[in-house]
N, C-alpha and C positions, 0 to 999 in steps of 0.2 A: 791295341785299339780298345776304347771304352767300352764297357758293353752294361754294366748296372747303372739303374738311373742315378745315383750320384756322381758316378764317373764319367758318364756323359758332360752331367753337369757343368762338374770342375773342367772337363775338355773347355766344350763351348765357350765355358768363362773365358779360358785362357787365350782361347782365339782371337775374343772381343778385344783383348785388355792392349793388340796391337793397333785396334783402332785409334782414330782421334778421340782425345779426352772430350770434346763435345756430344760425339756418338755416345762414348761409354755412360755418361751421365745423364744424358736422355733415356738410356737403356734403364738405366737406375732408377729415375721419376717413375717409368714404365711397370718396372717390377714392383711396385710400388703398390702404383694402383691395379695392377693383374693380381697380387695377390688378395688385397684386399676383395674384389670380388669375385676370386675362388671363394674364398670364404662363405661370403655372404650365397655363393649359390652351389656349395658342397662340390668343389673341383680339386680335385690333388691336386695339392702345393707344388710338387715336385715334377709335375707336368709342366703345370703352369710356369718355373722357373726355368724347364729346362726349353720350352718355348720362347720365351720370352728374353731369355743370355742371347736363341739364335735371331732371334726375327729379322734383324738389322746387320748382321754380319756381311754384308755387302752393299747396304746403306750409303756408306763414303766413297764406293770407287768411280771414279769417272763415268759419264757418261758412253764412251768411246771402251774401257771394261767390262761393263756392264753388258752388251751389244755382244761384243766378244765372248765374252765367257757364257751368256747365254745361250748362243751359238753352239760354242765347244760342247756343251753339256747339251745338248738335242732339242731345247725351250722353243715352243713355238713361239714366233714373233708377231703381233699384230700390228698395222700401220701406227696406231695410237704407241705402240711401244718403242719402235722405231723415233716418232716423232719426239717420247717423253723414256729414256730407256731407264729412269729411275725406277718408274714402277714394274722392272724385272727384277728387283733387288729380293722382293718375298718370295718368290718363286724361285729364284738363281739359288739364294739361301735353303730352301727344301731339298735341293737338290747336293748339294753340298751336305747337308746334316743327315743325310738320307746316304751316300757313298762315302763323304769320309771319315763319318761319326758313327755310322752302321744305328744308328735311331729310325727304328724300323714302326716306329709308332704313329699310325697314320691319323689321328688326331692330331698330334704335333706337330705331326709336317703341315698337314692344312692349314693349323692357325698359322704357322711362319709362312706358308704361300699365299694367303688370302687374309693378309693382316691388312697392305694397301687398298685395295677394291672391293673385298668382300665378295662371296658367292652365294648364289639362289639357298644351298644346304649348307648349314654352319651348324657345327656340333657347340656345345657350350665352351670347352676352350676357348676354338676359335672367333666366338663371338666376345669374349675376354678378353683376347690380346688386341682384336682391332680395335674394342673400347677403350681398355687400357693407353694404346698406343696415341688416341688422338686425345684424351683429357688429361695427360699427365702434368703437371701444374704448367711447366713454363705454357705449353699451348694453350694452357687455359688463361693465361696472361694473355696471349695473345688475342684469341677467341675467346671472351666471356660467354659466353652461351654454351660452352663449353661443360660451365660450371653446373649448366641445369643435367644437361646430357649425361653427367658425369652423375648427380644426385640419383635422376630415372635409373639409371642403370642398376643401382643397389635393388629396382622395386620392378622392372621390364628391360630385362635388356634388350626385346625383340622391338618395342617403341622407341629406347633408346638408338637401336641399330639404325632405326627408319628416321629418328629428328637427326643424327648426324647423316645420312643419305639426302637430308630435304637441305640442311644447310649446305652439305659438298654441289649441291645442284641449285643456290642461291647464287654459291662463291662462283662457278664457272659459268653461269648465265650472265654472271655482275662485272667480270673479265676476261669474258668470250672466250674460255678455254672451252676445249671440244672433252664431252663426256666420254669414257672410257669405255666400250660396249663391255667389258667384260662386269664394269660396274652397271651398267645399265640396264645387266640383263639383273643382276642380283637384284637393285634397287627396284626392280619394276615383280620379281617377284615376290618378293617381303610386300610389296603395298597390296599385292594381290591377295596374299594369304593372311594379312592383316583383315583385307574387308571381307575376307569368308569367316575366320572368326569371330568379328565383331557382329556379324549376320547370324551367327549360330543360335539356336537357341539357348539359357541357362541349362546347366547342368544339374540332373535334381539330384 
C-alpha cells in the first residue's frame, strides 16, 4: 500500500487511467487549472495533484453504482442524492482514497468530497479543486462566464466561490432543478460571511 505522497500519487493515477478517456482528460484540464492556482495562492503542488488524480474516481459509474457503493461504504444518503446519485461521486471517492489509498490527509479528502457542492468551511485546497473542476477549458466552452469566474479566482477565490454559487442558482432556477441543501447551506453561508466582511471596518 502507498503511503509517501508521490506514491499515493502514482496509485490514484493508475486507478484513474481505468476510467473512460473522457473522465481522464477532464481530469487533465482540471489539474491544469488546480495547479495553477496553487501557485498563484502558495498551496502544495503535490496535494493539489494528489487531490485532483482522486476527485472524479467514481465520476463514470452508473447512477445505480454509485447508490450502492455509497451504501456499502456507510454515506449518508439525502433525498436530493437519491434523486441525483452523481453528486455521491466526491464523497464515495473520500472514502475510497481514505481506506484503500490510506491518504489520511484531511485537507485532501475534503477537497475530493466537497469538490461537487461545496461546504460552509473550505480550506484553500478545497476551494481549488471545486474552482479548478468547474472552469477547466472545455466548461468554459461551454459556460462562458466561466472565463470571468476563472480570471477572479487568481485575485478572490472566496467572490470567485460565490459568482459560481450565484450562476449554479441562476442554471437551476432557469431549469427547475431542486437546489442541493447540502449546497445551500454552504452557499447561504459564504453570502453571509461575505456581507460581515464587507461590513467590517478597514484594517489599519
Amino acid at each position: 500500500m502507498a503511503h509517501s505522497l508521490r506514491e499515493q500519487i502514482a496509485a490514484v493515477h493508475q486507478e484513474l487511467e481505468g476510467r473512460p478517456a473522457g473522465l481522464i482528460h477532464h481530469v487533465e484540464r482540471v489539474l491544469v487549472e488546480a495547479l495553477s492556482l496553487a501557485h498563484a495562492w502558495d498551496v502544495d503542488p503535490e496535494r493539489t495533484e494528489l487531490a485532483t488524480w482522486g476527485h472524479d474516481l467514481f465520476r463514470a459509474h452508473s447512477p445505480a453504482d454509485q447508490l450502492r457503493l455509497a451504501r456499502e461504504a456507510g454515506l449518508p444518503i439525502a433525498p436530493a442524492d437519491e434523486a441525483e446519485p452523481v453528486l455521491l461521486h466526491g464523497p464515495l471517492a473520500a472514502v475510497v482514497l481514505r481506506e484503500r489509498f490510506a491518504i489520511l490527509d484531511d485537507e485532501v479528502l475534503a477537497a475530493v468530497r466537497d469538490h461537487t457542492l461545496g461546504a460552509p468551511q473550505m480550506a484553500l485546497l478545497a476551494r481549488i479543486i471545486l474552482l479548478a473542476d468547474k472552469v477547466e477549458a472545455r466548461k468554459r466552452q461551454r459556460a462562458p462566464v466561466m472565463k470571468h469566474i476563472r480570471r477572479l479566482a487568481r485575485r478572490d477565490l472566496d467572490t470567485a466561490l460565490l459568482c459560481w454559487a450565484d450562476w449554479k442558482w441562476i442554471e437551476e432556477r432557469t431549469h427547475g432543478w431542486l437546489s442541493h441543501p447540502t449546497h445551500w447551506t454552504a452557499r447561504s453561508e459564504w453570502v453571509q460571511a461575505h456581507h460581515e466582511e464587507a461590513a467590517s471596518p478597514p484594517r489599519a
